[in-house]
C-alpha positions in Angstrom: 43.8 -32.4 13.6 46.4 -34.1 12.0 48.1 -33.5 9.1 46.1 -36.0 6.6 43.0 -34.6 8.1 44.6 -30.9 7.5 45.4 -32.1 3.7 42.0 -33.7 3.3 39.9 -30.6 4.4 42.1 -27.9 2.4 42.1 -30.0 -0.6 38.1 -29.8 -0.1 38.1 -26.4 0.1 40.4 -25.9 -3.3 38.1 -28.2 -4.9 34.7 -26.2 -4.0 36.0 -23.4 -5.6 36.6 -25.1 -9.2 33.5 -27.3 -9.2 31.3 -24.6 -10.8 33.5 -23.7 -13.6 33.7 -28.0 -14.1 29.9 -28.1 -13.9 29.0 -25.7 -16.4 31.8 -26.5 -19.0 29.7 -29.8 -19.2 26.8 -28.3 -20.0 26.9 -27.4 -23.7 24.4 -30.0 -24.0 21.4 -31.3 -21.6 22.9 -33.7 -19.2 20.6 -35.3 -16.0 22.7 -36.1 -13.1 23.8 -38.9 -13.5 25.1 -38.8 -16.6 26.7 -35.1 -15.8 28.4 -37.5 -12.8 30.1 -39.6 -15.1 31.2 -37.2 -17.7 32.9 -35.6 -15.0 34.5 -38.2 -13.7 35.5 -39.6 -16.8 37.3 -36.2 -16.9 38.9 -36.8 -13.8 36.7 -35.3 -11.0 35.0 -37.3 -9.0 31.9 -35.3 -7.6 28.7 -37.2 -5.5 25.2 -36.7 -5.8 25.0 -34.7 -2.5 27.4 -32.5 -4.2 25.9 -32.0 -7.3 22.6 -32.0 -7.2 22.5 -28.8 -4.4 25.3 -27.5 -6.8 22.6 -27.9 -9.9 19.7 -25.7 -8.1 22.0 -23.0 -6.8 22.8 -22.5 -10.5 19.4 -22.6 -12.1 18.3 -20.0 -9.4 21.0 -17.8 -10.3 19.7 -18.2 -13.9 23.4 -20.0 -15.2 20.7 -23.2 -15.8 17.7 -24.1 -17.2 16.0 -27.7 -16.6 12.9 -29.7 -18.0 11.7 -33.0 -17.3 11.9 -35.2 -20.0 10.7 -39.0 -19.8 13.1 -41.3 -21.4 13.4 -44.8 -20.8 11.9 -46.2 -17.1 11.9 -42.6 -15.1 11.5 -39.4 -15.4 14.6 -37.7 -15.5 15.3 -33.8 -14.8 18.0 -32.6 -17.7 20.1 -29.3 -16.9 21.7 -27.1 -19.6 23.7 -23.6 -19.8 21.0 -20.6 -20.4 22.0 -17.8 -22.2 23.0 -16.4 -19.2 25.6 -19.2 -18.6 27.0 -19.4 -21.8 27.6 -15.6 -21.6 29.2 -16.3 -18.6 31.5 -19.2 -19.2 34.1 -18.0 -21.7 34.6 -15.0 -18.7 34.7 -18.0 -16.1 37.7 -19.6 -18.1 39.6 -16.4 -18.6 39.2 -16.0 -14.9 40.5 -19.4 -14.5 43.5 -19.4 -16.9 44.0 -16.2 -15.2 44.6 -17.6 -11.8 46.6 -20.8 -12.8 49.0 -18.7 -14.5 49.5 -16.4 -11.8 49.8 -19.3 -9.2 52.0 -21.2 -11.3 54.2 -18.2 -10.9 53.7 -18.0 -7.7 54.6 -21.8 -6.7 57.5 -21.7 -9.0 59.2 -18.7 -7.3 58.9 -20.6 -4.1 61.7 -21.8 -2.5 60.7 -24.6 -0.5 62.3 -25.0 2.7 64.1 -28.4 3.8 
């Protein structure tokens, strides 16, 4: 493997664990997924449908989501948005979060990188 491959993958692996958390704090409001695509990359995170969409049913069947079809425009579109479950649970999810940077901020800066 070589190192840009190495980089490539582990960067992929840091960015799994922080797409929930980005998902959900999206969510205030209905979004469908295409829109929820753009708002997140307009935010900086670039995330693609075969991503998301699996992403999206994993957390309505752990009940952090709730969807309806709604028919607006040309299609029918499927609209996701936190339940009561998930907006319990994202104000936890960002203490978490601010919880970790901080302590890996520490972490990196008491590093001493080696030449």
């Amino acid at each position: 493997m070589t190192k840009q491959e190495m980089l490539e993958n582990t960067t992929l692996e840091l960015r799994r664990g922080m797409l929930v958390l980005a998902v959900l704090s999206q969510l205030h409001e209905p979004q469908y997924g295409y829109s929820l695509i753009k708002r997140l990359a307009d935010g900086g995170l670039e995330i693609d449908q075969g991503t998301l969409y699996p992403l999206l049913r994993r957390l309505e069947s752990q009940d952090l989501l709730t969807s309806d079809w709604r028919i607006e425009g040309e299609r029918p579109r499927r609209y996701y948005v936190l339940s009561d479950e998930g907006r319990g649970l994202l104000p936890q999810l960002k203490q978490e979060w601010n919880r970790i940077v901080s302590m890996m901020d520490r972490m990196l800066a008491n590093r001493k990188e080696k030449k």
